[in-house]
N, C-alpha and C positions, 0 to 999 in steps of 0.2 A: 554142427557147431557153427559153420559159418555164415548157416540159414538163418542162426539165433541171433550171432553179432549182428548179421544186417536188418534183421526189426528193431533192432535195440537202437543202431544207428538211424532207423528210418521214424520210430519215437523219439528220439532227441532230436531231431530235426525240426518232428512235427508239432514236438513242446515247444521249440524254439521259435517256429513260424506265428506259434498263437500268440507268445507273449509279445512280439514284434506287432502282429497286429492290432492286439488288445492295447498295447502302447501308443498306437498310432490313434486307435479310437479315442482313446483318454488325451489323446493331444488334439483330438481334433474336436472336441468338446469343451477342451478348457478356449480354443480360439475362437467359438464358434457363441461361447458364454462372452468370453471377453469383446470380442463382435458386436453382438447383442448388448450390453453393458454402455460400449461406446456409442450405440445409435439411442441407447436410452439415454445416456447423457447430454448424447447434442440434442434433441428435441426437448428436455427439460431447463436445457440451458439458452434454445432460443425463445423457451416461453417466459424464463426471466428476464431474458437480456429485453425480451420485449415490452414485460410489467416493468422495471425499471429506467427504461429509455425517458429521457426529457429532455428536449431541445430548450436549451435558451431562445425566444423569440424569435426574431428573424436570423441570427448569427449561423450563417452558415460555415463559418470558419473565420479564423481571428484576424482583426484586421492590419496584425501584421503580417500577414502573410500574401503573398501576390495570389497562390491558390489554396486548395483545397488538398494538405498533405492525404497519403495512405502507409498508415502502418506497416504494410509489407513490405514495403520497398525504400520507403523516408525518413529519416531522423522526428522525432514527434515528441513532443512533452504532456504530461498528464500531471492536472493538479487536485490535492487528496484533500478534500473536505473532512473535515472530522466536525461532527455538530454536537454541540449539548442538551442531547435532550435522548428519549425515548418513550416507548409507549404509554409506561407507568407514569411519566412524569409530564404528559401530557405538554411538551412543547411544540410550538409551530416551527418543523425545522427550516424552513424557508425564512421566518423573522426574527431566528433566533441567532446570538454569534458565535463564531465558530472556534471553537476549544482548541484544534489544531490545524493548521496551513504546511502541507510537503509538496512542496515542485521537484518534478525528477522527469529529468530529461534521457531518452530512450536513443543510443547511437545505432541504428541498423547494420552498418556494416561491422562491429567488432561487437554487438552482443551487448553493450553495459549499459553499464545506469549511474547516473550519477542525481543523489538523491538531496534537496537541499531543504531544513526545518526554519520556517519564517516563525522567529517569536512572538507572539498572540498579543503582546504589551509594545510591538515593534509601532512607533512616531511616523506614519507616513502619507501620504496624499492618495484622501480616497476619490477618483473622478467621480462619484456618484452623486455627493453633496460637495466637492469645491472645495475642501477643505482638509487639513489634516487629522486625524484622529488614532487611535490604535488600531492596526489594520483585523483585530480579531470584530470590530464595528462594521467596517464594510458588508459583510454578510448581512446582518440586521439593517442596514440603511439600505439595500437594495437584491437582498438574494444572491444569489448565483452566480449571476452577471456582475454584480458588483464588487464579489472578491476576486472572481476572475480577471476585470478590467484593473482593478487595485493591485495584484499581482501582475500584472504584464506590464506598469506603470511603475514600479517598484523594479523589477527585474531585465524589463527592458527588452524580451523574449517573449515570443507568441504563446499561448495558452492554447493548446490544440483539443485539447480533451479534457474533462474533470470526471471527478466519482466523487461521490460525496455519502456519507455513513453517519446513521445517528449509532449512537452508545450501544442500541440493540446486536445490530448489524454486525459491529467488531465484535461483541462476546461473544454470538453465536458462531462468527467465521471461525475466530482461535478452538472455539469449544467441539467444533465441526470436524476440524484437522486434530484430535483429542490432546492441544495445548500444544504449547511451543518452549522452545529450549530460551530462558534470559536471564540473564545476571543481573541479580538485584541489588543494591547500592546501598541498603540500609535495613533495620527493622523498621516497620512504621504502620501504624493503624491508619489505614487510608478509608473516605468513602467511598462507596459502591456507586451503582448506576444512578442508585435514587437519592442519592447524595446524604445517605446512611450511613456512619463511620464503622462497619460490618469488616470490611476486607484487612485482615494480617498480613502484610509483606513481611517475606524473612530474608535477612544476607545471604548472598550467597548464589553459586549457579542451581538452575533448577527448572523442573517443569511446570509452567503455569497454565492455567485453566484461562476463559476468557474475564472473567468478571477481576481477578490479578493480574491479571495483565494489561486491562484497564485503567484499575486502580496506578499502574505504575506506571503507565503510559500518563496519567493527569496529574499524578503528587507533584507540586510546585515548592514548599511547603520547607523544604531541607535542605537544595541546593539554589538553584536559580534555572530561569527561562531557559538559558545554555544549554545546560544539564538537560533540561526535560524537553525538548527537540530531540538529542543525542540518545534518551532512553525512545522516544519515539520513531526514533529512525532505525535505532536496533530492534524493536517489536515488529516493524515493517520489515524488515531483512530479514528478520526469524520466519515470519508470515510467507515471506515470500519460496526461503528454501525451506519451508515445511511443505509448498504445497506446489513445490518439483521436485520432492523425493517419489520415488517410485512408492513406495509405503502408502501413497497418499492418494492413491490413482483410486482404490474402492471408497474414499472418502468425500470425491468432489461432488455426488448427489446432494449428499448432507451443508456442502458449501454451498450450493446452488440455490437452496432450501434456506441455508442464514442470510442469503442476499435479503431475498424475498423482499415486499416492500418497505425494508428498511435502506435499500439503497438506492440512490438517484445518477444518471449519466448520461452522456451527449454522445456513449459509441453505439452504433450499429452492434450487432450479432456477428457479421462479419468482418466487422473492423477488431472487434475483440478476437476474434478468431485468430487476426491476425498476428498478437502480440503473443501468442502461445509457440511462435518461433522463438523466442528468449528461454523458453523452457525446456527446449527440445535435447542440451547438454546437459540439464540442471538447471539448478537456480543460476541468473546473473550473476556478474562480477557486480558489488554494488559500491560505490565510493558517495561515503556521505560527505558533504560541508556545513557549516555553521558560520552564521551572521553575528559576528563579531560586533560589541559597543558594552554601551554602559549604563548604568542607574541616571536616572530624572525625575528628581524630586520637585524643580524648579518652579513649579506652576502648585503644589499642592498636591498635585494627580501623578499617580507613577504613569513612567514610558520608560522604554527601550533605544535609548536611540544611536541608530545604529551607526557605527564607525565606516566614513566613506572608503576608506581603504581598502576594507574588507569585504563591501560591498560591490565595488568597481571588480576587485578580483575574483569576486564570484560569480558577476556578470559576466564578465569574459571567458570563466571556464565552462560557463553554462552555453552560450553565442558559439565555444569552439565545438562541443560536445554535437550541437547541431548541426555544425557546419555553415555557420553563419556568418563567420570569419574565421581568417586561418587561426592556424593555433600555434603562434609565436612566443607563448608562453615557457619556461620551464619547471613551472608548476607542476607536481608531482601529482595531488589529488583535490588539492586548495582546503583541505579537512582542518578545519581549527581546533587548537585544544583548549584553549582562553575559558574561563567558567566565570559566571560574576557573580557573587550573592545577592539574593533578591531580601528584601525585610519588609515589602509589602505585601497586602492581602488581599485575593482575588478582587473584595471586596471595595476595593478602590478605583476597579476599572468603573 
């Protein structure tokens, strides 16, 4: 009998030893996949980062700056082209103007971002032609360089980096990460990419694809300029902690894949590399602002023009965010809630 108990015990054992190691194998297979995965991802994303690289001309870094910021260790600002156009719709996104302008400045030591929407109708001085116009023109009157030189002229803050996206670009990224969580503000038969009145927006919280989420990233139509910065700085915050949830990690192939040459940028491979320390907790803490003004109709031609007050203090929370001066303010986030009715149509610019 107690020859018997001791096989019985020396088979539980050895049941036990296999499923330990059988377990061990299954883990060392999923690290060894997941391994694998991530060296396919950095090679497929330094052969984007490298189809997508574009230097502005000689600009090796902004000329406000003494040098040549880095990512990993510097406070840095990145400004987010949004352009009107796409493949279908055959525009030249270099001479065309740019439907959305977001400067969001990157604070290294605490992680955040503070993300600021320039209104596309905003009244201001483009250095490229000498003159004033609506700053969503600067693109068209000189590319690249000239909404970048127009916003650092404007803002008073170096422009260290841009990314710039036509229409493509953004459905395929949201459609990539399969849609993003946003609260819609209305019902409204919006256009599509191809400026098709196709897309339903409904009230309400909900999951949106890329091509609604466009659609509601552009409707001007029912609130004002305000408003539609405010839904685009929330699409960009969705965007952003959609695609630092862990959920999202077997998805960033297919992200990588919507860049493609729908997107244009002045970072290296390893300079991007480097702003994936902002995702290493999650998504950023993100705090949006808005450029506060008012209707001008005074000329015929609508503008924006924008209230100095609110511009000054948004310069300053942006200058502290970098460390550019102290930060003497007690300004909480400098986030405006002011909305103005717009009763003009695109077609005025």
């Amino acid at each position: 009998m107690k020859r018997k108990s001791y096989k019985k015990v020396v088979r539980k054992k050895s049941k036990k030893r296999k499923i330990a190691v059988g377990s061990l194998i299954i883990l060392a297979s999923i690290l060894i996949s997941l391994s694998a995965y991530a060296v396919y991802l950095t090679i497929k994303a330094e052969v984007a980062a490298n189809n997508s690289y574009e230097a502005i001309g000689n600009r090796d870094q902004s000329a406000l700056r003494d040098e040549k910021v880095k990512p990993l260790t510097d406070n840095v600002s990145v400004l987010f082209i949004g352009i009107d156009g796409s493949e279908i719709r055959k525009q030249d996104d270099e001479n065309s103007r740019s439907d959305a302008l977001m400067l969001a400045t990157l604070n290294n030591k605490d992680k955040t971002v503070k993300l600021v929407s320039i209104p596309r109708d905003s009244y201001v001085y483009i250095p490229e032609v000498g003159y004033k116009n609506k700053i969503n023109h600067a693109h068209a009157y000189g590319g690249t360089k000239a909404a970048i030189e127009t916003v650092e002229e404007l803002m008073e803050i170096p422009v260290d980096y841009y990314v710039k996206m036509n229409f493509d670009a953004f459905i395929d990224v949201v459609d990539a990460l399969d849609g993003i969580e946003a609260k819609v503000p209305f019902d409204y038969l919006e256009k599509d990419e191809n400026n098709n009145r196709t897309v339903q927006l409904e009230k309400g919280l909900q999951e949106l694809d890329g091509r609604e989420a466009l659609a509601l990233a552009r409707t001007r139509m029912l609130d004002s300029d305000i408003e539609r910065g405010k839904r685009q700085q929330m699409i960009l915050s969705a965007i952003i902690e959609k695609a630092g949830s862990a959920s999202s990690f077997t998805k960033y192939g297919e992200v990588i894949d919507a860049m493609g040459d729908n997107m244009k940028t002045d970072m290296t491979f390893n300079e991007m590399k480097s702003f994936f320390a902002y995702l290493k907790a999650g998504a950023p803490e993100v705090d949006t602002l808005s450029l506060e003004g008012e209707d001008d109709m005074s000329t015929g031609i609508y503008y924006w023009q924008l209230e100095q007050e609110s511009l000054d203090e948004t310069r300053d929370i942006l200058k502290s965010h970098l460390g550019l001066q102290p930060d003497t303010s007690n300004i909480s986030d400098g986030t405006s809630d002011t909305s103005t009715d717009l009763a003009a149509d695109d077609s005025s610019s």
